[in-house]
MDTraj code that builds the backbone (N, CA, C; nanometers):
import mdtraj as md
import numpy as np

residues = "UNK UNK UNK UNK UNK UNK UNK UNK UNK UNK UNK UNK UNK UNK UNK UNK UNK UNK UNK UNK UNK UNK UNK UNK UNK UNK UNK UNK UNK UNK UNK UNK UNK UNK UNK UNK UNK UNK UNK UNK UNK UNK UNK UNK UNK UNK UNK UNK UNK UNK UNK UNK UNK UNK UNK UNK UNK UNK UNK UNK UNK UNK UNK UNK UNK UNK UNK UNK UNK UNK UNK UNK UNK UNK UNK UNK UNK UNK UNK UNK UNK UNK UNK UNK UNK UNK UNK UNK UNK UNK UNK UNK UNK UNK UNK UNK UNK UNK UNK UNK UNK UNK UNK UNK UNK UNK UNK UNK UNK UNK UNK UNK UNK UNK UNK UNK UNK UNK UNK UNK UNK UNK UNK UNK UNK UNK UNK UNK UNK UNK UNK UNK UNK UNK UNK UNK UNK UNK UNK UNK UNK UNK UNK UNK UNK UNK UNK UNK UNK UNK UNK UNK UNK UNK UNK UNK UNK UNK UNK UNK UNK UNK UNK UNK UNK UNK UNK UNK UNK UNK UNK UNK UNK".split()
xyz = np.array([
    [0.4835, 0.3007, -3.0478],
    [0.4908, 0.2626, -2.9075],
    [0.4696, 0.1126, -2.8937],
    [0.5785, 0.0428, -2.8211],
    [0.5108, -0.0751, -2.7485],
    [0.4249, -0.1734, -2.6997],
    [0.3227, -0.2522, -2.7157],
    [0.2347, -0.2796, -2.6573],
    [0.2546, -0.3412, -2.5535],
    [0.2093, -0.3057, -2.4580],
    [0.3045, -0.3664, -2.3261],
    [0.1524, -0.4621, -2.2501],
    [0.2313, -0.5777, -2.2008],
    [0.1482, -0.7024, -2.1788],
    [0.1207, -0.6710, -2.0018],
    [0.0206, -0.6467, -1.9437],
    [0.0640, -0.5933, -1.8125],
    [-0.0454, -0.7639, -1.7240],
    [0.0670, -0.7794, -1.6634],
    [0.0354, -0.9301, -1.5728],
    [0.0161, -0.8746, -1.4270],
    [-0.0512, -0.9444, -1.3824],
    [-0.0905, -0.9272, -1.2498],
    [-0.0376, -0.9722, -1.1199],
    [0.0418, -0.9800, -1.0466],
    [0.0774, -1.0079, -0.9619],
    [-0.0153, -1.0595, -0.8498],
    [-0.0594, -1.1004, -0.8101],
    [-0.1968, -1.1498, -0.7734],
    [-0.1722, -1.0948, -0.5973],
    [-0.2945, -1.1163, -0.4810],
    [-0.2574, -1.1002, -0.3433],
    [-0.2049, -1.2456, -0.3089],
    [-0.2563, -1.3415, -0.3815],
    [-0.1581, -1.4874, -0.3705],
    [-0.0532, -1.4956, -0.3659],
    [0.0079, -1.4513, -0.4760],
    [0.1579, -1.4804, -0.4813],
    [0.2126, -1.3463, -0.4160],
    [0.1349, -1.2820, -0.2952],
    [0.2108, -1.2119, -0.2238],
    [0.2711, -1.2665, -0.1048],
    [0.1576, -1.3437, -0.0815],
    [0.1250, -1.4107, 0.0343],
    [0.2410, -1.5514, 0.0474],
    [0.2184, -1.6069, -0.1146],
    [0.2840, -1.7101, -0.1174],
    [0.4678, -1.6829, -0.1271],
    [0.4627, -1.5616, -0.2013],
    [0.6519, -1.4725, -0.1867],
    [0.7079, -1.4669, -0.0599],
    [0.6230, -1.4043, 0.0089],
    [0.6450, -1.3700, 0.1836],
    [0.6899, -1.4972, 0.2327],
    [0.6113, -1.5668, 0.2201],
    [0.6558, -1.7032, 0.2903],
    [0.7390, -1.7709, 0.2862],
    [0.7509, -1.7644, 0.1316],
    [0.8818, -1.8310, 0.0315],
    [1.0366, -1.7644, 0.1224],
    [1.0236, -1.6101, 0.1172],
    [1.1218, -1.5824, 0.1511],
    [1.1462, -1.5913, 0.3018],
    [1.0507, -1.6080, 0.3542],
    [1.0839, -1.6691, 0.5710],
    [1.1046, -1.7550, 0.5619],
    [1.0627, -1.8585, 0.4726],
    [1.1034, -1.9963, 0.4985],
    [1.2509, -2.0217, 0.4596],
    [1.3444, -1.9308, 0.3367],
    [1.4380, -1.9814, 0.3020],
    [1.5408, -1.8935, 0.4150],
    [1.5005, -1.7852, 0.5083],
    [1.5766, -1.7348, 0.5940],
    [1.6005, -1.8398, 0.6939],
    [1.4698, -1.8496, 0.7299],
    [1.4695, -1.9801, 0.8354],
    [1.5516, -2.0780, 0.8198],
    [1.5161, -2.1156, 0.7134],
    [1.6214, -2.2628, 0.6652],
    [1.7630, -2.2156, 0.6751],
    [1.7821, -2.1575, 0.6076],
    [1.8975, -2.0751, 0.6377],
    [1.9919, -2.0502, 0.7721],
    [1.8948, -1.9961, 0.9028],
    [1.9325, -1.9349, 0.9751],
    [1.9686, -1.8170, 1.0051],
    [1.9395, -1.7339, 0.9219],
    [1.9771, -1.6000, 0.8926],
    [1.8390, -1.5079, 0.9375],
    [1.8936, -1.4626, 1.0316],
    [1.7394, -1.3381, 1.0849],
    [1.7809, -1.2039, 1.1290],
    [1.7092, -1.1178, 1.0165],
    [1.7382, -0.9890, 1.0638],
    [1.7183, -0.9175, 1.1687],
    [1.7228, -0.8178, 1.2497],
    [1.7066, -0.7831, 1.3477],
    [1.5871, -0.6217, 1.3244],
    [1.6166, -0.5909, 1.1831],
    [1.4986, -0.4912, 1.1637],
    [1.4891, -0.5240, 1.0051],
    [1.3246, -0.5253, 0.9624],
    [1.3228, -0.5343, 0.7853],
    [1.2799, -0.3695, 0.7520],
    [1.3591, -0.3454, 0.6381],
    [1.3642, -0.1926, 0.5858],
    [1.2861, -0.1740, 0.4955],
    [1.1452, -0.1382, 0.4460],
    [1.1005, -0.1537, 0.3121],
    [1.1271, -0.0094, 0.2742],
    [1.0974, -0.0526, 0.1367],
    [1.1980, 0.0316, 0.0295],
    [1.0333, 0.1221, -0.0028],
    [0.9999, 0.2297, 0.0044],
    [0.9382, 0.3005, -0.0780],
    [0.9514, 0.3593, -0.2143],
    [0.8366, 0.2706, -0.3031],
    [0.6700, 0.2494, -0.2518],
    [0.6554, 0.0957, -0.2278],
    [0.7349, 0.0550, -0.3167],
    [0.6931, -0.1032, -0.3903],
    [0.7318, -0.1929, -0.2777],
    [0.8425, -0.1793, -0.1863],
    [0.8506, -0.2638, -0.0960],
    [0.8262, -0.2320, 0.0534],
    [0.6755, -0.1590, 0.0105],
    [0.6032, -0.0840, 0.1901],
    [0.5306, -0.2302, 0.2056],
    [0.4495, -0.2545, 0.1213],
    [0.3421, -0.3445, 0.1503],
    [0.4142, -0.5432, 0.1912],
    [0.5199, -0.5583, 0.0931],
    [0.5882, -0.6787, 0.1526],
    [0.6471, -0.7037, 0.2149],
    [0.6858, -0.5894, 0.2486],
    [0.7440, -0.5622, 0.4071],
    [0.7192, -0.5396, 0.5250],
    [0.5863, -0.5402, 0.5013],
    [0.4776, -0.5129, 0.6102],
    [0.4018, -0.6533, 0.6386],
    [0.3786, -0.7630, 0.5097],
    [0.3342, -0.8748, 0.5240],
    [0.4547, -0.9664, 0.6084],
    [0.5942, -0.8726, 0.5581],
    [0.6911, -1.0173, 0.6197],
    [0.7270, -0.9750, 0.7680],
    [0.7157, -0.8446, 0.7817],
    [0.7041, -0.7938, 0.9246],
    [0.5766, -0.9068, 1.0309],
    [0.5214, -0.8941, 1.0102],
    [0.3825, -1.0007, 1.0784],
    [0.4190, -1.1237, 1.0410],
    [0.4621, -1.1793, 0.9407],
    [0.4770, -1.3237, 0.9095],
    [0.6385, -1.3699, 0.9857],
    [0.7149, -1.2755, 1.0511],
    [0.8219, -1.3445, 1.1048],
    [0.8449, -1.2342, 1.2232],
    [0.7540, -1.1812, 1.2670],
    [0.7652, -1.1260, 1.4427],
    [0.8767, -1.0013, 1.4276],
    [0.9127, -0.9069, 1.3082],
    [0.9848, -0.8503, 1.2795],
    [0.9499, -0.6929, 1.2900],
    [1.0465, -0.6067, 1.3435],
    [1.0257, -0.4661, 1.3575],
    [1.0348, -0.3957, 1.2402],
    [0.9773, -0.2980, 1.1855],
    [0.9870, -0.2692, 1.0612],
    [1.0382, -0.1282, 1.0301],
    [1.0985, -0.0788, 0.9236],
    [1.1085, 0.0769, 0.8977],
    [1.0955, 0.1118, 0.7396],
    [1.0713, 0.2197, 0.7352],
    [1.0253, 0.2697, 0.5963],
    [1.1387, 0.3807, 0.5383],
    [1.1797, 0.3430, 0.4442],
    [1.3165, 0.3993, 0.3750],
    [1.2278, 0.5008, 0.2246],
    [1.2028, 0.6755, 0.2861],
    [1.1375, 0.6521, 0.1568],
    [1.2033, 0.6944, 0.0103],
    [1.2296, 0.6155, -0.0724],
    [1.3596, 0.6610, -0.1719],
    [1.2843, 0.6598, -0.3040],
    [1.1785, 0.6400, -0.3466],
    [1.1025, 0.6903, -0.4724],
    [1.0823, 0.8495, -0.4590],
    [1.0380, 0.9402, -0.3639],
    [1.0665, 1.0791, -0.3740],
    [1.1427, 1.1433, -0.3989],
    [1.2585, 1.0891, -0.4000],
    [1.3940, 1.1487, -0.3837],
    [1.4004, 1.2693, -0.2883],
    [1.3259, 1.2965, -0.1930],
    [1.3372, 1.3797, -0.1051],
    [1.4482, 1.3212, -0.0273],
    [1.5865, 1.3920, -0.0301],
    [1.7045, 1.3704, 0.0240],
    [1.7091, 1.3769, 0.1560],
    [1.6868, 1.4117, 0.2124],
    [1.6771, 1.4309, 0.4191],
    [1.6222, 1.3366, 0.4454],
    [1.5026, 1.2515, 0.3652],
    [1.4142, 1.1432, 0.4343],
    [1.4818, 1.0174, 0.4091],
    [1.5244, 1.0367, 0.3534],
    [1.6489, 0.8519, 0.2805],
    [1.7855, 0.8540, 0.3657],
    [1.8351, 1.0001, 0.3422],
    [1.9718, 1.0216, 0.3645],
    [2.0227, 0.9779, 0.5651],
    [1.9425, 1.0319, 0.6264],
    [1.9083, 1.0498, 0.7595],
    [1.9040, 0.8939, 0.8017],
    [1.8253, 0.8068, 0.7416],
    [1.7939, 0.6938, 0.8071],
    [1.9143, 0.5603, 0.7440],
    [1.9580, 0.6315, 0.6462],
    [2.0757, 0.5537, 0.5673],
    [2.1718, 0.6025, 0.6883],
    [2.2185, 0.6990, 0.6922],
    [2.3186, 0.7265, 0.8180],
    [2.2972, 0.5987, 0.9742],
    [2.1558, 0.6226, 1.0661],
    [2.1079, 0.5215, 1.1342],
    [2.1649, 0.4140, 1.0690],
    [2.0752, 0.3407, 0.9685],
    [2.0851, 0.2117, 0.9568],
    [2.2326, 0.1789, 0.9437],
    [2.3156, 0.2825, 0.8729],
    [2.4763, 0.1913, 0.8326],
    [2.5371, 0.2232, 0.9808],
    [2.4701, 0.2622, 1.0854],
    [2.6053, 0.2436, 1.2142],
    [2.5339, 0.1405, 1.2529],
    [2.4048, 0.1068, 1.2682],
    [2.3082, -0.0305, 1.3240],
    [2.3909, -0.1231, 1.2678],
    [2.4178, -0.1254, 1.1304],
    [2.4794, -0.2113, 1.0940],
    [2.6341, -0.2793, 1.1000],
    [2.7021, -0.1764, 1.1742],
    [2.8486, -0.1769, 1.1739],
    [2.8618, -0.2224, 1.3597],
    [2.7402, -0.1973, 1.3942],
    [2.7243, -0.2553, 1.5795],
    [2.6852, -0.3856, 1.5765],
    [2.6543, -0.4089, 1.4501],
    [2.6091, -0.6091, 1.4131],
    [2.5106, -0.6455, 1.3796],
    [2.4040, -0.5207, 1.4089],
    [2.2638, -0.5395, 1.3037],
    [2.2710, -0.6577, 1.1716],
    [2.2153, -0.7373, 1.1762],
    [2.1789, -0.7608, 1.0330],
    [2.0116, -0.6944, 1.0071],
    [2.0541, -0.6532, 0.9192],
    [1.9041, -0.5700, 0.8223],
    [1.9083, -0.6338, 0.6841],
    [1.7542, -0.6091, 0.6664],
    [1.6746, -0.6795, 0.5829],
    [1.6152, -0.5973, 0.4759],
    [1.6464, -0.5537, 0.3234],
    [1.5880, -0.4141, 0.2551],
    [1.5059, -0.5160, 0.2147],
    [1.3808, -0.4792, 0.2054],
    [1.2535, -0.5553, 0.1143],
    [1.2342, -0.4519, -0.0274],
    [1.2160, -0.5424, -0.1424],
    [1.1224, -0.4465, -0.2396],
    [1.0324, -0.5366, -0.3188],
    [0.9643, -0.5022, -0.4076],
    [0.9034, -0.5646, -0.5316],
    [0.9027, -0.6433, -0.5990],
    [1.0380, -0.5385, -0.6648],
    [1.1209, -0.6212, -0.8062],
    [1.2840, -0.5546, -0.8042],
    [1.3438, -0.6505, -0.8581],
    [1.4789, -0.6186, -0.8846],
    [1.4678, -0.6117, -1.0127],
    [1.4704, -0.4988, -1.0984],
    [1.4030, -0.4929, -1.2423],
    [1.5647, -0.4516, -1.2977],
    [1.5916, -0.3567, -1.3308],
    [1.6794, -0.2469, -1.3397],
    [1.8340, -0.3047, -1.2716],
    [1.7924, -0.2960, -1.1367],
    [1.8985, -0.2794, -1.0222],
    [1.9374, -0.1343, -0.9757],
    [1.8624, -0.0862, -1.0305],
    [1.9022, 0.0528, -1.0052],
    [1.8616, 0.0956, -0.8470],
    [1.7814, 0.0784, -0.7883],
    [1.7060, 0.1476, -0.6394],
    [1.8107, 0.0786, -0.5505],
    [1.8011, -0.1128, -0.5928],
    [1.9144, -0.1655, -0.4735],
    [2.0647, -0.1206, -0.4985],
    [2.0761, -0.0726, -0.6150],
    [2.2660, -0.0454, -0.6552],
    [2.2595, 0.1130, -0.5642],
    [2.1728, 0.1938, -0.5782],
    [2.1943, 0.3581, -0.5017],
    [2.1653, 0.3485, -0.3866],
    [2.0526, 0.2102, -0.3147],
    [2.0672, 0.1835, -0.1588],
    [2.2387, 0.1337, -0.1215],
    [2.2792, 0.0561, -0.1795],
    [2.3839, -0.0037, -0.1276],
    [2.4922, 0.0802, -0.1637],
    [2.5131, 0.1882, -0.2888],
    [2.6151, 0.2983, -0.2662],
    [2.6338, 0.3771, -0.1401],
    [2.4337, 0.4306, -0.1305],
    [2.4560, 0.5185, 0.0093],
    [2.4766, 0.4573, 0.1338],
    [2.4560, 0.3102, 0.1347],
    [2.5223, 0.2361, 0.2911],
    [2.6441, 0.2445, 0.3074],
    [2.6754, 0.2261, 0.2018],
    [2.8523, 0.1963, 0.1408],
    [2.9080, 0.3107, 0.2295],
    [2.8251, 0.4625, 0.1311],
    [2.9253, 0.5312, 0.1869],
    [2.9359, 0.5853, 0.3197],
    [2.8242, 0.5518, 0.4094],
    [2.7711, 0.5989, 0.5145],
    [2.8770, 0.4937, 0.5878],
    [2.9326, 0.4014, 0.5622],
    [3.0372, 0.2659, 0.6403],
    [2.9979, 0.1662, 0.6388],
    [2.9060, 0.1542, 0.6126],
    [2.7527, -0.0403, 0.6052],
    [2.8471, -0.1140, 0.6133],
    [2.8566, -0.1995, 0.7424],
    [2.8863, -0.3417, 0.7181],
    [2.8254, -0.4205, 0.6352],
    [2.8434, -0.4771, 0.5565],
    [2.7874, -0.5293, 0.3869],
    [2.7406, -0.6026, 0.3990],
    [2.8544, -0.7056, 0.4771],
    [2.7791, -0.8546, 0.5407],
    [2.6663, -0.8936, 0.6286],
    [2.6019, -0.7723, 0.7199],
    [2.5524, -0.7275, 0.7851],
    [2.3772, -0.7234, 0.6984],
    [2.3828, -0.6458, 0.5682],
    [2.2734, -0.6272, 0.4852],
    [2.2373, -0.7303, 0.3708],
    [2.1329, -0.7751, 0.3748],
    [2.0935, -0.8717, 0.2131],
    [1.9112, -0.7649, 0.1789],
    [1.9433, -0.8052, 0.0586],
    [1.8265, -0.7588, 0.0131],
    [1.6978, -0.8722, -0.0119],
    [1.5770, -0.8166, -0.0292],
    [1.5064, -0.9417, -0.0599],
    [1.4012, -0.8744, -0.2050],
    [1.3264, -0.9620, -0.2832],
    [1.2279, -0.8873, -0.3513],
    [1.1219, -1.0543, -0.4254],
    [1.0680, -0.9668, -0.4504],
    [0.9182, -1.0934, -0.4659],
    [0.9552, -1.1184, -0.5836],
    [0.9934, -1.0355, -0.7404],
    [1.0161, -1.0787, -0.8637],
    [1.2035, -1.0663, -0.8622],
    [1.2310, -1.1194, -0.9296],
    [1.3930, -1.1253, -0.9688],
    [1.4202, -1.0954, -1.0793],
    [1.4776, -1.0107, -1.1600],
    [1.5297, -1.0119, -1.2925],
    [1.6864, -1.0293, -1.3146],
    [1.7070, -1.1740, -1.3372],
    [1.8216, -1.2817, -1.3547],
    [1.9553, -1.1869, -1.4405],
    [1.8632, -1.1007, -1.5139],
    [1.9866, -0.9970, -1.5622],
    [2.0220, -0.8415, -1.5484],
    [1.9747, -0.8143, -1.4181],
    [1.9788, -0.6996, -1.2831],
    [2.1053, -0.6912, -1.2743],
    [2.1323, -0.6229, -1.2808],
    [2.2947, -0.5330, -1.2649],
    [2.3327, -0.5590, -1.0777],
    [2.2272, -0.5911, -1.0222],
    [2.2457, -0.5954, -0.8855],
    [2.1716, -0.7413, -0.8184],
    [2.2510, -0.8156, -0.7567],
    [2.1948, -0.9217, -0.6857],
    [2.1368, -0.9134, -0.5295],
    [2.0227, -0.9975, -0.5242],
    [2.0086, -1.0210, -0.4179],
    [2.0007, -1.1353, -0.3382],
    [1.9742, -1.1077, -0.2121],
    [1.9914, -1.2640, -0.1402],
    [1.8765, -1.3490, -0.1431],
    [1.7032, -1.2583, -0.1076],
    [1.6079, -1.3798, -0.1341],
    [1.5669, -1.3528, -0.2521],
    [1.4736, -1.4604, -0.2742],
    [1.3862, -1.3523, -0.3904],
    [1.2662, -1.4785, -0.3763],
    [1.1156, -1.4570, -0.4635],
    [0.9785, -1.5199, -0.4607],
    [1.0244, -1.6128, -0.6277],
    [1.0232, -1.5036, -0.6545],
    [1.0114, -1.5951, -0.9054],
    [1.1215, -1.5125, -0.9043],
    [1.2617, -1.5746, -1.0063],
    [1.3290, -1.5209, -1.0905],
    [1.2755, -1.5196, -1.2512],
    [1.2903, -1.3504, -1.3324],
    [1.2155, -1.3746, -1.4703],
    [1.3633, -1.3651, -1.5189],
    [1.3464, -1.3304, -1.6491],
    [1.5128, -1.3418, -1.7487],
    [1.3917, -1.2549, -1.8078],
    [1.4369, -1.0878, -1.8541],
    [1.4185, -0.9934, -1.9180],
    [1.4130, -1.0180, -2.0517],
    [1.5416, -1.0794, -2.1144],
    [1.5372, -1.1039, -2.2312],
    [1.4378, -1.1790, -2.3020],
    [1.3631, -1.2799, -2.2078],
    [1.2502, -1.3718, -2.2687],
    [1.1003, -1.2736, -2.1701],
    [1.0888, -1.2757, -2.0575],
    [0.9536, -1.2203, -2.0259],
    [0.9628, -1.0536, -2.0225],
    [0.8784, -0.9902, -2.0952],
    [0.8396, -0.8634, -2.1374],
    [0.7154, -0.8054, -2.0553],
    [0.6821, -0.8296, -1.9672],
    [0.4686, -0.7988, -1.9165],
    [0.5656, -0.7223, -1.8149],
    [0.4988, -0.6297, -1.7839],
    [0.5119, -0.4960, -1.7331],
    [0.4195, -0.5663, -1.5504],
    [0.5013, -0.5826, -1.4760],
    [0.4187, -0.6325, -1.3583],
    [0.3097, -0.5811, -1.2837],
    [0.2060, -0.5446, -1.2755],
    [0.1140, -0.4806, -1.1625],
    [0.1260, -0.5697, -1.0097],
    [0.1692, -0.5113, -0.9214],
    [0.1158, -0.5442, -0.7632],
    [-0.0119, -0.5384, -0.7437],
    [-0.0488, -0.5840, -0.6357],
    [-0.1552, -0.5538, -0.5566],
    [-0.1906, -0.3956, -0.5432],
    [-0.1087, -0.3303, -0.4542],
    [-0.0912, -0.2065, -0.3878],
    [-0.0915, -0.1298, -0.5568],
    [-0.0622, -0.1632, -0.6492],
    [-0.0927, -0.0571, -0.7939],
    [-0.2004, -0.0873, -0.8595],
    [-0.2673, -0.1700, -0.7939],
    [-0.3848, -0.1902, -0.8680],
    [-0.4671, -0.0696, -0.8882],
    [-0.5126, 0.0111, -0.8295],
    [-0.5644, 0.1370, -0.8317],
    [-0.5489, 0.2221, -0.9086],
    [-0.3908, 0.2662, -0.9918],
    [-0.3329, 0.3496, -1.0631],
    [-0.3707, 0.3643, -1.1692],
    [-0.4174, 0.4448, -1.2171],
    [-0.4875, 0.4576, -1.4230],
    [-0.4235, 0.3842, -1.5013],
    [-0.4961, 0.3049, -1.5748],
    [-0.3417, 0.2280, -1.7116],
    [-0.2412, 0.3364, -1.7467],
    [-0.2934, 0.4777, -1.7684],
    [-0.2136, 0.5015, -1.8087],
    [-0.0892, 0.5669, -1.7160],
    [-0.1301, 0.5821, -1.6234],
    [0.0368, 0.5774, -1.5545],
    [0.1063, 0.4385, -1.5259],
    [0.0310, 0.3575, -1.5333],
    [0.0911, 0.2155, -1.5027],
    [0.1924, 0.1941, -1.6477],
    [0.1495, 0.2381, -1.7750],
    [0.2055, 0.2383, -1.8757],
    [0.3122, 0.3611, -1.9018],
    [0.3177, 0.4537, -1.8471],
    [0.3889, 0.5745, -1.8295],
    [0.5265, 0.4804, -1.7672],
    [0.4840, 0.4485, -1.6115],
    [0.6184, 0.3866, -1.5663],
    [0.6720, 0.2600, -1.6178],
    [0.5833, 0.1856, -1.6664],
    [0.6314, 0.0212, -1.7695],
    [0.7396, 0.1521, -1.8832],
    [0.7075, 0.2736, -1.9514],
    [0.8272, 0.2802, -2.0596],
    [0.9024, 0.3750, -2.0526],
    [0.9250, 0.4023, -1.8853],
    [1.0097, 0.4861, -1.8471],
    [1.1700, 0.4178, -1.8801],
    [1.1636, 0.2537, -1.8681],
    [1.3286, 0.1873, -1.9233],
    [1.2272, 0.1043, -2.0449],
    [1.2049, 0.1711, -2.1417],
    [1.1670, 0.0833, -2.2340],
    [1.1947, -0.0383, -2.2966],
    [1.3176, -0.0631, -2.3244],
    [1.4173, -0.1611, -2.3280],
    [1.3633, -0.3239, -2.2404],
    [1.3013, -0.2962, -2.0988],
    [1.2585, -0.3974, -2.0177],
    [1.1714, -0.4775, -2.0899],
    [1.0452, -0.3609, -2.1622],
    [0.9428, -0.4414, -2.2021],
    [0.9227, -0.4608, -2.3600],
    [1.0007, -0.3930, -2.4586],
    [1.0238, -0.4153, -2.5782],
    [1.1083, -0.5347, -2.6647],
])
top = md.Topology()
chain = top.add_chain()
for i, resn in enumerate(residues, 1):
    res = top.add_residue(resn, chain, resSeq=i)
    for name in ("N", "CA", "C"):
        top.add_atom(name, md.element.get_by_symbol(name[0]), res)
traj = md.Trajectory(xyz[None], top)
């Protein structure tokens, strides 16, 4: 097995991500009209960027895979979005790409105006099968290996924290 390096994500650089990413909307000009966090990982930064930019919030929950609770609000959000909504998906990490590639299939197929949706996430992984629009740190997989802890996982036993670090082993090996 692996020895997997597990780094901390600190409540700083939550604080300091959040900001990072209002400020480059701002600059930008680009403001959503509702931010979506992604359950689990993007309840809590989505809740900081909800308060840090006067924003209404909703909870998408798609780590259960309980189908009625994702499916239902994916329907909502892709006509919000096709009436001119711009929406805002918050998460974590873009590790994989996998959570933002099966959000944006099921908008897809629900009709999502595309242009309408950007994603945001606090870590970036530069070689994610899926891009997004903000992000806090981009890592490159191939060189950083540490298995990230949040804030909000701080609580979790090592050993499930290590259970889900080698569920894509490949990330951290």
């Amino acid at each position: 097995m692996t020895d997997i390096v597990f780094t901390h994500f600190t409540h700083d650089d939550l604080v300091a991500g959040v900001n990072a990413v209002a400020e480059a909307m701002e600059s930008e000009g680009w403001r959503p009209a509702l931010l979506v966090g992604v359950g689990r990982g993007g309840l809590t930064p989505a809740v900081y960027l909800s308060h840090r930019m006067g924003l209404q919030l909703v909870s998408i929950d798609h780590s259960t895979r309980i189908a009625q609770f994702g499916e239902e609000l994916v329907t909502v959000l892709a006509a919000r979005s096709r009436a001119g909504e711009h929406l805002l998906f918050v998460e974590d990490i873009n590790d994989s790409g996998r959570t933002i590639g099966e959000l944006r299939a099921a908008l897809a197929a629900q009709g999502a105006e595309a242009s309408n949706i950007r994603f945001t996430v606090l870590l970036d992984n530069s070689l994610s099968g899926q891009k997004v629009d903000y992000r806090y740190r981009t890592i490159d997989r191939s060189v950083t290996k540490d298995w990230f802890i949040f804030p909000w996982e701080a609580m979790a036993p090592r050993e499930k924290l290590a259970e889900e670090a080698m569920e894509v082993p490949e990330r951290i090996a």
